[in-house]
ZAMARGU-4260 file (C-alpha; in steps of 0.2 Angstrom, whole numbers, plus 5000, padded with zeros to 4 digits):
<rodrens>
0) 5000/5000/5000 | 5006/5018/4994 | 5009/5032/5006 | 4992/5042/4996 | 4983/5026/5000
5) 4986/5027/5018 | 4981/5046/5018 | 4965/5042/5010 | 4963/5027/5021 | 4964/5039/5036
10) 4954/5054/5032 | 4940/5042/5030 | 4941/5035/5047 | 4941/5055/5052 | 4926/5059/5044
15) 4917/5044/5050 | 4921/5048/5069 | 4917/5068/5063 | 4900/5062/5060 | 4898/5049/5074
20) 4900/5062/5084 | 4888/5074/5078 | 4876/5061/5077 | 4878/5055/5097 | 4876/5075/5098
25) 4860/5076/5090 | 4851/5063/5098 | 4853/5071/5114 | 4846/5088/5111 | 4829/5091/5107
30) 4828/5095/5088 | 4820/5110/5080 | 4804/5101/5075 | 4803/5099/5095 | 4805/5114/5097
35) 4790/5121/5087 | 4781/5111/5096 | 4782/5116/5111 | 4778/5132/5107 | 4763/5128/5098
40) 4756/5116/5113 | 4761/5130/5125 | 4745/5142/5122 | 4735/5129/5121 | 4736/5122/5138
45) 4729/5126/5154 | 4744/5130/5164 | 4756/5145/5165 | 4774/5146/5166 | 4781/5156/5182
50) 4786/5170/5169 | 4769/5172/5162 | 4768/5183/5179 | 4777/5200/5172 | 4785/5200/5187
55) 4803/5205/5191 | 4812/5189/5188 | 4830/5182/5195 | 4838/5166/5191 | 4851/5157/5198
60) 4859/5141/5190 | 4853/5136/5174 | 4847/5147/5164 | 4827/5140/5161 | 4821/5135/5141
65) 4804/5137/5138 | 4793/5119/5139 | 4782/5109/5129 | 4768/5114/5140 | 4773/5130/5143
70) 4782/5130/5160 | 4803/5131/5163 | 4811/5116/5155 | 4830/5113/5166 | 4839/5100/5154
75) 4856/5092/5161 | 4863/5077/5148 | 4849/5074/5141 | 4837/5072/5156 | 4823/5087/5159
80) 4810/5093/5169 | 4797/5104/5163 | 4791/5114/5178 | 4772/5120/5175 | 4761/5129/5190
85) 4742/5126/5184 | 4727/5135/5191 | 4714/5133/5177 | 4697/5129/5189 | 4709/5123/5203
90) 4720/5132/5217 | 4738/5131/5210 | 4746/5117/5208 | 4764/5110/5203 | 4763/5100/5188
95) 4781/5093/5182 | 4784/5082/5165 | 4799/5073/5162 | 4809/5071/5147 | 4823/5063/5139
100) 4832/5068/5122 | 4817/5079/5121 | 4805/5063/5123 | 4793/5062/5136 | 4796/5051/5150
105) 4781/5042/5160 | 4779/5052/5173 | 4785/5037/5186 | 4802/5037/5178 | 4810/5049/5192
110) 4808/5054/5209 | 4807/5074/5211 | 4807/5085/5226 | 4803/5103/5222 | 4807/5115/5237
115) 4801/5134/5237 | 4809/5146/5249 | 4799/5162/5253 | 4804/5179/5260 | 4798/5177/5280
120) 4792/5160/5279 | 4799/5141/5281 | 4803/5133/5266 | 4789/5124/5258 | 4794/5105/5252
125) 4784/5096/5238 | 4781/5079/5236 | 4776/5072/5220 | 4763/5058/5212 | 4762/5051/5195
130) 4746/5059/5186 | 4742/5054/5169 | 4757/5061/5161 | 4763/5073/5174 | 4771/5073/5192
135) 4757/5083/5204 | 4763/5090/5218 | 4756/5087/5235 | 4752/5104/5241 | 4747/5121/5234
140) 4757/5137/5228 | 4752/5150/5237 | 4751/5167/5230 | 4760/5175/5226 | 4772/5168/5215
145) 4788/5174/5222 | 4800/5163/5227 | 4818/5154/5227 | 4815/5137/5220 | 4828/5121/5220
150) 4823/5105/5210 | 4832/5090/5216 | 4827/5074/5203 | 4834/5056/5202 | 4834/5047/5188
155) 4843/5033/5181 | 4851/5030/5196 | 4859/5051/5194 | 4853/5065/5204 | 4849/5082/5196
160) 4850/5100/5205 | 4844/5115/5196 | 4838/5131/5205 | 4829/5146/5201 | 4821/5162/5204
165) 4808/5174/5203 | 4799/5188/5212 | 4783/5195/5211 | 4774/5207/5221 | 4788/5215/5228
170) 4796/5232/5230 | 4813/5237/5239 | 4807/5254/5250 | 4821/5261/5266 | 4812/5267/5280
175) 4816/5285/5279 | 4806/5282/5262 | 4789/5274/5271 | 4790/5289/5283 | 4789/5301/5270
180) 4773/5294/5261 | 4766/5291/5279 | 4767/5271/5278 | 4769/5263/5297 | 4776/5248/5300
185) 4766/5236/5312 | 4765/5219/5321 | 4751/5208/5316 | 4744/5199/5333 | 4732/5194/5344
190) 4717/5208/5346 | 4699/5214/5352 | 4687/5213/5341 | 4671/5224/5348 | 4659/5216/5334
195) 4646/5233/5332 | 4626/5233/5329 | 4620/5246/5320 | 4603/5251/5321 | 4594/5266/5313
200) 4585/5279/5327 | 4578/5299/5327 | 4582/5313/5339 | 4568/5318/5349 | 4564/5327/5365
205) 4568/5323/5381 | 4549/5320/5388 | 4553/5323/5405 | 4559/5342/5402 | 4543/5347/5391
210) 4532/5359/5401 | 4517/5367/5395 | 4512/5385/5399 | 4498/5389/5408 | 4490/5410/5413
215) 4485/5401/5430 | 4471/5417/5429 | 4459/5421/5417 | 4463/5439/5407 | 4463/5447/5391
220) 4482/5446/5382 | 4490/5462/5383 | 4507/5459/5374 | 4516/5443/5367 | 4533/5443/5367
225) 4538/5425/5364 | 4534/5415/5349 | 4536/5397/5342 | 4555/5391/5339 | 4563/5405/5351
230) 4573/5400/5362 | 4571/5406/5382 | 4577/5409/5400 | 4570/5404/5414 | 4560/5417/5420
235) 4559/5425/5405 | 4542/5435/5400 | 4531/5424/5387 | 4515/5438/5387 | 4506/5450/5397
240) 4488/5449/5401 | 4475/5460/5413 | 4467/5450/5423 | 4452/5456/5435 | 4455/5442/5447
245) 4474/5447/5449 | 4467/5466/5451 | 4454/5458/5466 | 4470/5447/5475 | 4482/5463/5474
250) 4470/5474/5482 | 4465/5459/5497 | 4482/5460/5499 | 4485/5479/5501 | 4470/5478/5512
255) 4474/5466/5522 | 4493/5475/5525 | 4484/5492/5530 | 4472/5478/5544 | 4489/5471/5547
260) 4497/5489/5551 | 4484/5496/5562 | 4481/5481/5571 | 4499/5480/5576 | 4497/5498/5582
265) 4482/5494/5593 | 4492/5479/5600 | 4505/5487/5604 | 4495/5501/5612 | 4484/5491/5623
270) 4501/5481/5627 | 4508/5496/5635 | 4493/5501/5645 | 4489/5486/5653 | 4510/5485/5658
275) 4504/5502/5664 | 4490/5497/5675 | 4479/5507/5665 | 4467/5496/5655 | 4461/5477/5659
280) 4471/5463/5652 | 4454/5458/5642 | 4459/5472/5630 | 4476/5467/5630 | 4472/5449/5624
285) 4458/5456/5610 | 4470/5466/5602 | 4485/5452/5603 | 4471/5441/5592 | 4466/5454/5584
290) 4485/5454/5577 | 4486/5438/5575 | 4472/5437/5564 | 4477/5451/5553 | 4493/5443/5550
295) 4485/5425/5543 | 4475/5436/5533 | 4492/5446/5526 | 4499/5430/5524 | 4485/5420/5513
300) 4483/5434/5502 | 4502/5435/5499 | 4501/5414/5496 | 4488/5419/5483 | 4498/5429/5471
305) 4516/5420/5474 | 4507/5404/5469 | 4504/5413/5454 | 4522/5418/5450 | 4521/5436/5456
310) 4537/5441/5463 | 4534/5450/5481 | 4547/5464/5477 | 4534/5468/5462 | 4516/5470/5472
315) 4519/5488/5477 | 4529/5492/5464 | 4515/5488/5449 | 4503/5502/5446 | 4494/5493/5436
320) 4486/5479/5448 | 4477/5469/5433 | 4494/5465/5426 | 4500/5450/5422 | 4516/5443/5413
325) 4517/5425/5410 | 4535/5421/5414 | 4543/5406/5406 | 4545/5390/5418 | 4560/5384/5412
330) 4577/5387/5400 | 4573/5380/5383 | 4565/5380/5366 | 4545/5386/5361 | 4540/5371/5355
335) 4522/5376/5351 | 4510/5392/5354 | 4493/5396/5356 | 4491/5412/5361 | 4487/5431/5350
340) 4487/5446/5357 | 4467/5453/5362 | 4463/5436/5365 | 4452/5429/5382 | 4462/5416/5390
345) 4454/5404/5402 | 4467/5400/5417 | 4470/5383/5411 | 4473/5385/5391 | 4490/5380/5386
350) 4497/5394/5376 | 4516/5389/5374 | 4526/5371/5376 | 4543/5373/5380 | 4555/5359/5380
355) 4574/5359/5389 | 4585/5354/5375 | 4600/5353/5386 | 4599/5334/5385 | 4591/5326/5370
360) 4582/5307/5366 | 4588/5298/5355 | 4572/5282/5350 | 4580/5267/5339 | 4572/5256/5329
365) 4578/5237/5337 | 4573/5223/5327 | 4567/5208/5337 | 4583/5199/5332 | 4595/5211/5340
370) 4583/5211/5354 | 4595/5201/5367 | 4611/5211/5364 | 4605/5228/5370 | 4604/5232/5388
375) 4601/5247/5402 | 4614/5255/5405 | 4624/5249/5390 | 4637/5263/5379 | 4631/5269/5362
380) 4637/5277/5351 | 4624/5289/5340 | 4630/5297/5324 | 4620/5308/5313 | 4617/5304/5295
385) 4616/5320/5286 | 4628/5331/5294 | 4644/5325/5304 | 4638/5326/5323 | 4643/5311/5334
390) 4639/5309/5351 | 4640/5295/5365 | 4627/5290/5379 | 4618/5275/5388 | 4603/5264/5384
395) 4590/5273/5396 | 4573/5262/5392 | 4571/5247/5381 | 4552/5244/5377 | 4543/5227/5382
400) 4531/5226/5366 | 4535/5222/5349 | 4524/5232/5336 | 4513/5220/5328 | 4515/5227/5311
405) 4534/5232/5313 | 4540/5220/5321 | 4553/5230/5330 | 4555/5238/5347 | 4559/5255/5354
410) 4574/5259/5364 | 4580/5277/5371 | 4598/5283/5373 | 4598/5299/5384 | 4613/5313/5373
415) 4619/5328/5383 | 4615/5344/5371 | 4621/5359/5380 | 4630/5364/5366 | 4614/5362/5355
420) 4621/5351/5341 | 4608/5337/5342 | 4589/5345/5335 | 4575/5332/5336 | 4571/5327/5320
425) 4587/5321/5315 | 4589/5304/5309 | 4605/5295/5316 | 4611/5278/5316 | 4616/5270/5334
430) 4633/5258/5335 | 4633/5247/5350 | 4645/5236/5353 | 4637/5219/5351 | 4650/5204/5356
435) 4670/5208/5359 | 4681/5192/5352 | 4697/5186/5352 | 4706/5182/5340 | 4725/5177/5338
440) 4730/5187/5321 | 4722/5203/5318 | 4729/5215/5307 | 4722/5235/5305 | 4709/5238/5292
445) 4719/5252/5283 | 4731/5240/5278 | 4721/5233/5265 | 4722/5230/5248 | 4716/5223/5233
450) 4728/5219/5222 | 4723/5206/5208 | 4706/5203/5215 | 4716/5197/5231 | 4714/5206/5248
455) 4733/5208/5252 | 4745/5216/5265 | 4762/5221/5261 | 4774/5213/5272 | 4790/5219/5279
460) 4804/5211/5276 | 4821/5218/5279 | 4821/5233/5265 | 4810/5222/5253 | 4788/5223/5255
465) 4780/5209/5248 | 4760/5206/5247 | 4752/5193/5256 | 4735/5189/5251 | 4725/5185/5267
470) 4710/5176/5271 | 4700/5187/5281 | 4689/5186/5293 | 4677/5198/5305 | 4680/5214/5306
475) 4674/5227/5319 | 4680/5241/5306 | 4696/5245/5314 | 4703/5228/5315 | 4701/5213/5305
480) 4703/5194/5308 | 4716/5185/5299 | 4712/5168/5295 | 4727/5162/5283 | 4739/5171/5274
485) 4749/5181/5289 | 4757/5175/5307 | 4756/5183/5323 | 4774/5193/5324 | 4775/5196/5306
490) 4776/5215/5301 | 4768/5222/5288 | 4764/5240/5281 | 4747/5251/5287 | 4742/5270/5286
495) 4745/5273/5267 | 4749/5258/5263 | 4739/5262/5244 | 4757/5271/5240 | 4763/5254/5239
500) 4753/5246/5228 | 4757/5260/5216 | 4774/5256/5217 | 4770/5240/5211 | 4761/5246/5197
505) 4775/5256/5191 | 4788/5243/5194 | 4776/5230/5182 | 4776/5218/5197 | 4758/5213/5197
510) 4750/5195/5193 | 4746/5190/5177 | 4733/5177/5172
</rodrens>
């Protein structure tokens, strides 16, 4: 054999192993027909890859290819698995498939551990069972979607690591920066929950400080002063009216004052004589009865006129002895009148209605329901509903009967009105508190959002905030119950918490469906 037969001889062999190679190559990587198809199958399925959330995204390790069903495909020599979380019509779930040189593997070929590590929580371990084609996981990805995840697989008798991962939700703000926009960082914990009743009610007055106005003496009204809405003092002139009965008492009183002067004279008189041994005590005695009885005259027909409210200091000084003024009995607001000037008044017509508003009534409608949770003496609180007037007081009267055609009760809360913001007529709605629960994790009611039709906190962690949708529970509109979704001792962000949420916005990290 020549020496250009062995050259020939040999770049044969070297193109062979050349092509052996590429071919050994080529059967391990998925080809480009395969990789069509997984594009194509992708929007056709009911699960979403991690990175259809246009959240922020960080990877570590491997760098993720895109799946046959949409999710993050990790390939090491030749083995992959496609990482999928699907949530059509069922909470999130993992959904794993398993390939090899781009073919599917049954889903039993290989044991996979999935393990997701979240800012403030424990890490979250997922077990997995063969389910038609796919590995499902055993438990539930909770929102959101932000976490560090490790994927450990054995397969073949070889273990595969990959890790990965991704943020969503959450937004980098310093301290100094929450102070500014007015955000406060609390501690979410065990509170009081003073569950409230509100029930719908009417200002109206207080009954006991209504007092009708009476003349007391029949007369002719002279003068009226006072009219309906006004408001009064005590002892304040309502009217004048001349009264021939007032004219009759005055002047029994004068008289009996001039019987009472000279009978004191006489007494005093017949006194001194008789000391004197001049006259007999028998006149001494008649004129000290005499005395006496002029005074009980004096007296009765002083009686007579204070009964009628007419001051003493005032009898001599009045000229006018048929002259009268109607004086008001109490401090408070004309409420009705029924009196004109030139009219003839009878001594018991009621010609004004004044009612003390000092203190106020406040009658609430109590459904037969409610009917065991009110009590005397119990704290309500009684806001009005057309202007912004608030006030506290206590549960005075509850009614024993329940309206047949209302079906409701009547309670009263007694309201202090000195300063005259509560006008009867005003409707108003009464809070009570009802029950007062404990409950282990509460968290303030301006701390919550809605962010992707979940009700969320932001929680605090480190520099980093991160929502937390919550399952929530009762509320006493200050605080609210958290059933799931936040621990007792975890921080989260209240007061203007909204600026937050915006931040998300601008920084595209919200959920995506």
């Amino acid at each position: 054999m020549n020496k250009r037969q062995r050259i020939s001889i040999a770049a044969v062999i070297a193109t062979g192993v050349v092509l052996g190679g590429l071919i050994l190559i080529w059967d391990k990587a998925p080809s480009h027909d395969t990789l069509h198809e997984i594009h194509d199958e992708a929007a056709a399925s009911g699960a979403h890859e991690d990175h259809d959330h246009p959240a922020t995204e960080k990877r570590t390790g491997q760098e993720p290819g895109k799946g046959r069903k949409g999710g993050k495909l990790f390939i090491k020599d030749g083995f992959g698995v496609e990482v999928t979380i699907f949530e059509k019509g069922v909470p999130p779930q993992l959904r794993l498939y398993l390939y090899e040189n781009g073919k599917p593997l049954p889903p039993a070929a290989a044991k996979v551990t999935v393990t997701l590590s979240r800012l403030g929580a424990p890490a979250q371990i997922f077990n997995f069972k063969p389910e038609a084609d796919y590995l499902l996981g055993d438990q539930v990805v909770e929102e959101p979607h932000s976490f560090d995840m490790a994927i450990a697989a054995e397969h073949d008798g070889e273990t595969f690591r990959w890790g990965y991962s991704q943020v969503e939700a959450r937004v980098a703000m310093p301290d100094e920066m929450l102070k500014g926009i007015g955000v406060e960082i609390r501690t979410a914990g065990p509170a009081t929950l003073r569950l409230t009743l509100k029930l719908p009610g009417e200002i109206v007055f207080d009954e006991h400080t209504i007092v009708q106005v009476v003349p007391r003496l029949p007369g002719i009204v002279d003068a009226v002063y006072r009219h309906h809405g006004q408001h009064v003092q005590k002892g304040e002139v309502l009217a004048v009216i001349e009264s021939m009965m007032l004219a009759d008492l005055r002047s029994q009183l004068f008289a009996a004052r001039k019987r009472l002067g000279l009978a004191r004279i006489t007494f005093e008189r017949e006194k001194q004589l008789w000391e004197e041994k001049i006259s007999a005590k028998q006149d001494y005695l008649t004129a000290q009865q005499a005395l006496a009885e002029a005074e009980i005259a004096s007296d009765l027909a002083l009686s007579k006129l204070r009964t009628l409210g007419v001051r003493p200091e005032a009898i001599h000084q009045e000229r006018d002895l048929s002259r009268y003024e109607i004086q008001a009995p109490i401090p408070g607001l004309i409420t009705a009148k029924a009196i004109a000037q030139g009219q003839t008044l009878k001594e018991d017509t009621a010609i004004f209605t004044i009612a003390d508003v000092s203190t106020v009534w406040t009658h609430i409608t109590v459904y037969a329901k409610d009917l065991d949770v009110l009590k005397i003496g119990q704290k309500a609180k009684v806001k009005a509903t057309a202007i912004d007037v608030e006030g506290e007081g206590e549960i005075s009267y509850i009614s024993a009967l329940v309206g047949a055609a209302t079906r409701t009760a009547t309670a009263r809360i007694i309201l202090d009105n000195k300063d005259g913001r509560w006008r009867p007529g005003m409707f108003v709605t009464a809070e009570l508190v009802a029950e007062e629960i404990q409950v282990p994790v509460a968290v303030s009611v301006d701390a919550i959002q809605t962010l992707n039709d979940w009700s969320v906190v932001f929680g605090r962690y480190g520099e980093h905030l991160e929502a937390r949708p919550l399952k929530l529970g009762r509320s006493d509109g200050k605080m609210v119950e958290v059933l799931s979704g936040l621990s007792a001792g975890e921080q989260y962000a209240a007061g203007n918490s909204f600026v937050i949420k915006s931040e998300l916005g601008k920084a595209g990290a919200s959920h995506d469906h």
